[in-house]
N, C-alpha and C positions, 0 to 999 in steps of 0.2 A: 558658591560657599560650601565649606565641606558638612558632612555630615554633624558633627557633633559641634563646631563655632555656628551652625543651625540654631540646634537646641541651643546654645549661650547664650544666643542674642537675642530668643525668645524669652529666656526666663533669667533675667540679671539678677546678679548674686545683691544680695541682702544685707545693710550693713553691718562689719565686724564679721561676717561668711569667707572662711578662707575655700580658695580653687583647689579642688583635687588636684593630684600627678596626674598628666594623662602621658606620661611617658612610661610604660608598664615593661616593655621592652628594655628598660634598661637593667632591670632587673634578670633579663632573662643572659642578655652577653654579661653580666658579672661573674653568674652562676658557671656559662658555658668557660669562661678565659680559665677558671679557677677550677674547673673539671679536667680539663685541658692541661692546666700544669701538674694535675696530680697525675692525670693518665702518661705524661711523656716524662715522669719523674723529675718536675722543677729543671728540664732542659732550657737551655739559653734560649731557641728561641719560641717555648710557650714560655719561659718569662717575661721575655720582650712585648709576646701578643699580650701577658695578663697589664704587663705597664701599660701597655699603647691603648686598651681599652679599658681598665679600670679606671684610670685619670679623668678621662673624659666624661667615663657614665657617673662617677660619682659627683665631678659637677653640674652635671646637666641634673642629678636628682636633687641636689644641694638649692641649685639656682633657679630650677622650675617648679620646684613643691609648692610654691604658693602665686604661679603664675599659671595662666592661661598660654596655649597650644600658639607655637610659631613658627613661620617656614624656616627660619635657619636651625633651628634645633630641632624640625625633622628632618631638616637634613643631616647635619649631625650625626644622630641617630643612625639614619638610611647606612652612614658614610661607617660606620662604624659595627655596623650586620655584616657588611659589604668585606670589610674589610677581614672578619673573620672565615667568610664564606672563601674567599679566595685566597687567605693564608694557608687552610687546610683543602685549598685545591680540591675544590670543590665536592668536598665529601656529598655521599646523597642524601643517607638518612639526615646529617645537620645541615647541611645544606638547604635542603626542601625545608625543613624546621625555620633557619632563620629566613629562607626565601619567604615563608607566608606572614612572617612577622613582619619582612618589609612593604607587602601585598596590605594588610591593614592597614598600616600606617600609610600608605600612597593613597588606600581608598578616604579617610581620613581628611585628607589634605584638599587646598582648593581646585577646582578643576583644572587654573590655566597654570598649577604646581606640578604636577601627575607627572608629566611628562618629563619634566625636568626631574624630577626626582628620579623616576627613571632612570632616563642619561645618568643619572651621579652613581646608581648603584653599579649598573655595568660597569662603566669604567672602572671605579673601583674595585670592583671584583678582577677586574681581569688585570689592574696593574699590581696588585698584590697578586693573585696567583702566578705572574711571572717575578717578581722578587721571591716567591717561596717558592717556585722551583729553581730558583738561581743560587740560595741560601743550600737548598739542599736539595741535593740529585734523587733521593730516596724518596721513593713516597710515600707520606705520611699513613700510616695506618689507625684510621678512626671511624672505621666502619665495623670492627667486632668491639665486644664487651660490653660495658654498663653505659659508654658514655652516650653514644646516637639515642638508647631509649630514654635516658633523663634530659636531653635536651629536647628532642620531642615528647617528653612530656608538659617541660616547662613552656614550651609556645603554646602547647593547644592548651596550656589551662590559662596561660593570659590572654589567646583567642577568645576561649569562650566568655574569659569575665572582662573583654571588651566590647564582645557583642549582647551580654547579660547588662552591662549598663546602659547601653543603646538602646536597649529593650526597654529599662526603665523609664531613660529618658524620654524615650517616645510613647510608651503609657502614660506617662507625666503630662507628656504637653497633648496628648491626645485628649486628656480629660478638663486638660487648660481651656484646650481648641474649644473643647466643647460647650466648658462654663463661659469663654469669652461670647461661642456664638449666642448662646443663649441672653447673655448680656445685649450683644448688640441688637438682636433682635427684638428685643422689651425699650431699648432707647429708638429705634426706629419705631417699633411703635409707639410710644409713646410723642416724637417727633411729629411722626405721621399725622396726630392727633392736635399738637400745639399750633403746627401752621396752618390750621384753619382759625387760630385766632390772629394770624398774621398774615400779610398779602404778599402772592407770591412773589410779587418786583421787589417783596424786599428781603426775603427769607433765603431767594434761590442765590443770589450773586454770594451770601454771608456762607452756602453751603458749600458752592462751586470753589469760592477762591481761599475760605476758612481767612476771610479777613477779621480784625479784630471791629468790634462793637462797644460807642464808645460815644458819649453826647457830642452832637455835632451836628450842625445843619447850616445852609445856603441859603442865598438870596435867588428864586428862578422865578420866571413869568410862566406860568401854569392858568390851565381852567379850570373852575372849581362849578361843583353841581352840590345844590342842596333841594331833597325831595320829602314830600311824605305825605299820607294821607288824609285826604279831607274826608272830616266828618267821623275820622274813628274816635276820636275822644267822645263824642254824644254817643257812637255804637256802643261805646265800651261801660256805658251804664247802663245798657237794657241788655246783655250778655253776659253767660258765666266765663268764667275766667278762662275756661278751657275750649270754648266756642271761639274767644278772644285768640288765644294761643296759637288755635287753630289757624284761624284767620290771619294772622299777624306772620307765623312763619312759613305760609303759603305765598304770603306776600314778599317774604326777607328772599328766600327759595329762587322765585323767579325772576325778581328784579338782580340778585348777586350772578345768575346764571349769563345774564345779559349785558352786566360791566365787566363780569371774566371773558365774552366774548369780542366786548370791544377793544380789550385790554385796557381799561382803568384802575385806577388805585384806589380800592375800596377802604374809606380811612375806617369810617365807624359807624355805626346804627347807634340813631339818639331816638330813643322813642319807637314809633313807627314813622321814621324818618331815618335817610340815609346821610352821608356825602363821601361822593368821589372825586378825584380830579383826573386830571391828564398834565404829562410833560414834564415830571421824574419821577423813579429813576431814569425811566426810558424815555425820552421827547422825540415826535418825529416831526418838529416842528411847529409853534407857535399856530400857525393859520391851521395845518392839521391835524393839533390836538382840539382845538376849536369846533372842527367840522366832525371830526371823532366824538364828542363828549355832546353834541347837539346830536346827532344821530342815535348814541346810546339811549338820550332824553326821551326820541321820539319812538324806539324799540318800547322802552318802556312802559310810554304812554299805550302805544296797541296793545301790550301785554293785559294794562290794566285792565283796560276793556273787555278782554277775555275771561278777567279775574270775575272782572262784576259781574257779567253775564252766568258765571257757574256762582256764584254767591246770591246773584239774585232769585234762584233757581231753591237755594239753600233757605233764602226768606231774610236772609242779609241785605237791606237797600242802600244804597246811598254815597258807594267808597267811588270817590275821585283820586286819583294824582293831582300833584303840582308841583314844580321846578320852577327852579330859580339858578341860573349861569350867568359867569361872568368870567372876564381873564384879565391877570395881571401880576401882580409880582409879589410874591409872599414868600418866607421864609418856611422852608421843608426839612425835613431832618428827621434825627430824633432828638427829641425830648424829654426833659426829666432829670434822673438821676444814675449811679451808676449801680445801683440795685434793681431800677426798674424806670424803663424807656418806652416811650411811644412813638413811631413813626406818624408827623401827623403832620398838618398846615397852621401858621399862623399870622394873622396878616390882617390889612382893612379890607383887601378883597374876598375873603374868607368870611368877614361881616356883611358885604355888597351880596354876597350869593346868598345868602340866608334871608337879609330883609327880602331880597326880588323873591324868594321862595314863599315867604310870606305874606306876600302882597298877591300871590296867583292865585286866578281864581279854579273854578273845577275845571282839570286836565287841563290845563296853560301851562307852558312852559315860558317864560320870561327870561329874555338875556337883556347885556348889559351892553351900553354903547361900543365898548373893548370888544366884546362878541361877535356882534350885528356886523362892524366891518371886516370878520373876517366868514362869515358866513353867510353873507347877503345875496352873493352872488349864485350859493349854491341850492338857499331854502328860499321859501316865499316868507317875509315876515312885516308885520305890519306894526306901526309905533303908537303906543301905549296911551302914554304919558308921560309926564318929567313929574319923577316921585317923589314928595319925600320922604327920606325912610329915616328911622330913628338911627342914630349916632354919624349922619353923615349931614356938615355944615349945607352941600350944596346939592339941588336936585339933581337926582339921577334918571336919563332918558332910558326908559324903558320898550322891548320891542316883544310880542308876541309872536311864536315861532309855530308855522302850520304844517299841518302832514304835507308831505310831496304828493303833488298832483299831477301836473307836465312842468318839465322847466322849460327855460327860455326859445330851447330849440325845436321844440313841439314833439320831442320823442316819450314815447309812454313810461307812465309812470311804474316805477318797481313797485310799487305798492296797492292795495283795494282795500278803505275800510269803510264800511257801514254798519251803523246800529238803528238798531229798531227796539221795542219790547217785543220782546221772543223771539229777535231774529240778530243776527252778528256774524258778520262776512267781514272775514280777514287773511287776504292775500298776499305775503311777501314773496314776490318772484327773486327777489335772492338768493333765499336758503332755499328754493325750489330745484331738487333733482331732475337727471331728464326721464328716469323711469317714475314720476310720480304724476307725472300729466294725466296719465289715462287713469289712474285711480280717482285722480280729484276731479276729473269732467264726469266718472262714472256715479262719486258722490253728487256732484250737482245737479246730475240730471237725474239722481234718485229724488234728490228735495226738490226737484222741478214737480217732477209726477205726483210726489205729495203735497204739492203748494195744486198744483191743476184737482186734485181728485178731494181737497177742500174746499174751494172754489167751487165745484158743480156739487159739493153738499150745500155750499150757501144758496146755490142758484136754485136748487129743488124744495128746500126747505122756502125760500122764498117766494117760490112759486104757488106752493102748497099753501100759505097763510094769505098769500092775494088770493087763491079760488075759494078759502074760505070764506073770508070776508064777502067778494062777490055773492057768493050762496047768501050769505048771513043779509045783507042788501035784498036780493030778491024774497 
């Protein structure tokens, strides 16, 4: 695209804004035809050149004053410098004058034009200078007197005030460029900021493909997780608000870390309670989004663990997990209106996860019979009870889901956890790098040697209160 339909199509005229001439050239052969016929004294043929090229330039000024720049009327144009260049057989000083005037306007033009504009002016030029030396044997003399310096005057001052509005236009848009980037910049960030109240399965497909957002939602078989903590409502009466705060988005922090790592769809935080599902936008399968969303359950759960153990440390007791899963067919979308939408679930099964949430006890996770047979094979889980849970006519077989220990093949488990008071080993050979082994055996066998050099304080202290005793006897 050429230089100045550039600037056009960045900055579109305004209504009721009429388009400059960008044909400034034409001006310049009206002047040169009509200098030409005074200098060769109104001879036949500068009359002829002043017909053959006034006609033309004065429509082209007529017909393009309120139209934007085209390749036929730079060519035109081209065809019409050309044509004076080689009537006066190729004077130098006017020559070179209207040569650079056709040099703008080729630079001007679009790149796959150039060329051909080009081709148009040569030829031109050379099949008039052989009709004007066929007209006339004599050669023209237009290389002394007034006229070469007022024709090279008149190009290099439309040169310059074609390159002086280029100039503009490109400070113009330079300062455009500038307020747009700084625009974009404030809506990215501010962007930046809003999709963290949005999940990215559903933000990024609306960014990538700029489709339209619009109430609408389906019927899919998805897994639904509802979690939250036991016993903060009693903690949250003997803490200040900011203890709570604390606590609460320590907890949001680690737990969202671990469904963005499973890839889940984080709907909403109710309380100090979450829910995710699995199996849109993205499904990779019914059985495993099932085995996906019990695993997230069980990351969880180890996290909690580690939560309590630095909380207990803090003088906080008593924070459990509990989960509640199940899978089935619920209607997903958004919701709402056309001012404001929620991407969310709605369904019986979205009810079925919440009572099982409800009904678990500290750190249980509870699935649903729809669950259990797609995950049976993979966890150890044991059967509950048939519940009944409020708003559902008929019991629901409930199944308790336990950390992986050995499966069925006797191969060792990815996992190590145990809790003590004051003691909490939590091994996931998963996320375990192969340069991290020698740091975490170097750690264990430091808290070896401090478990051993406690140990023989117990045994000397204990030793010492039997020889007292003894003594105290004799």
């Amino acid at each position: 695209m050429p230089l100045s339909e550039t600037f056009k199509s960045l900055t579109p005229l305004k209504a009721g804004q009429t388009c400059r001439f960008d044909y400034p050239e034409v001006f310049v052969l009206i002047l040169t035809v009509i200098l030409l016929a005074l200098h060769f004294e109104f001879r036949p043929p500068a009359m002829a050149l002043l017909v053959i090229v006034t006609l033309p330039s004065l429509m082209i000024l007529i017909y393009n004053y309120r139209r934007q720049t085209s390749f036929w009327t730079s060519s035109i144009v081209i065809i019409l410098l050309s044509v004076v260049i080689g009537t006066l057989q190729f004077c130098t000083v006017i020559s070179l004058s209207l040569v650079s005037l056709i040099g703008i306007r080729i630079i001007f033009s679009r790149p796959d034009n150039q060329l051909r504009l080009i081709a148009v002016a040569l030829v031109t030029a050379i099949i008039f200078y052989y009709v004007s030396t066929i007209l006339s044997s004599n050669e023209l003399d237009c290389a002394n007197g007034w006229l070469p310096p007022m024709v090279m005057l008149s190009s290099m001052t439309v040169i310059l005030c074609q390159f002086r509005r280029m100039y503009q236009e490109y400070t113009g848009y330079k300062a455009s460029a500038y307020k747009a980037k700084g625009r974009v910049r404030t809506m990215v960030s501010v962007i930046n900021k809003l999709t963290r109240f949005v999940p990215p399965q559903i933000w990024e497909p609306i960014v990538k493909s700029d489709s339209p957002v619009k109430v609408s939602n389906k019927r899919a078989k998805i897994t639904i997780m509802f979690s939250d903590i036991v016993g903060f409502t009693e903690l949250s009466d003997s803490l200040s608000s900011d203890n709570l705060a604390d606590i609460l988005n320590t907890y949001m922090h680690c737990m969202t870390s671990i469904a963005d790592k499973h890839g889940a769809v984080l709907d909403k935080f109710i309380g100090d309670g979450m829910v995710c599902f699995f199996g849109e936008p993205n499904s990779r399968g019914s059985r495993q989004d099932a085995l996906d969303c019990v695993a997230m359950a069980i990351d969880m759960r180890r996290e909690m663990r580690t939560l309590r153990q630095k909380w207990r440390l803090m003088g906080f007791e008593g924070l459990y997990i509990r989960i509640g899963i199940t899978t089935g067919y619920c209607h997903v979308g958004n919701f709402g209106s056309n001012s404001r939408l929620s991407y969310t679930i709605i369904g019986k099964e979205a009810n079925l996860a919440s009572r099982l949430e409800a009904c678990a006890g500290k750190d249980q996770i509870l699935v649903s019979e729809s669950t259990y047979d797609y995950i049976c094979h993979n966890y150890e889980c044991a059967h509950v009870a048939a519940l009944c849970l409020k708003g559902l006519d008929e019991k629901v077989n409930a199944w308790q889901v336990f950390d992986p220990s050995t499966d069925t093949s006797g191969h060792l488990s990815k996992w190590v956890d145990h809790t003590l008071p004051g003691f909490n080993l939590h091994l996931n050979f998963k996320d375990m790098k192969d340069n991290d082994y020698q740091d975490i055996r170097a750690r264990l066998n430091f808290a070896l040697e401090r478990i051993e050099q406690e140990e023989e304080k117990i045994v000397t202290s204990t030793a010492v209160e039997s020889k007292r005793e003894d003594s105290n006897r004799k």
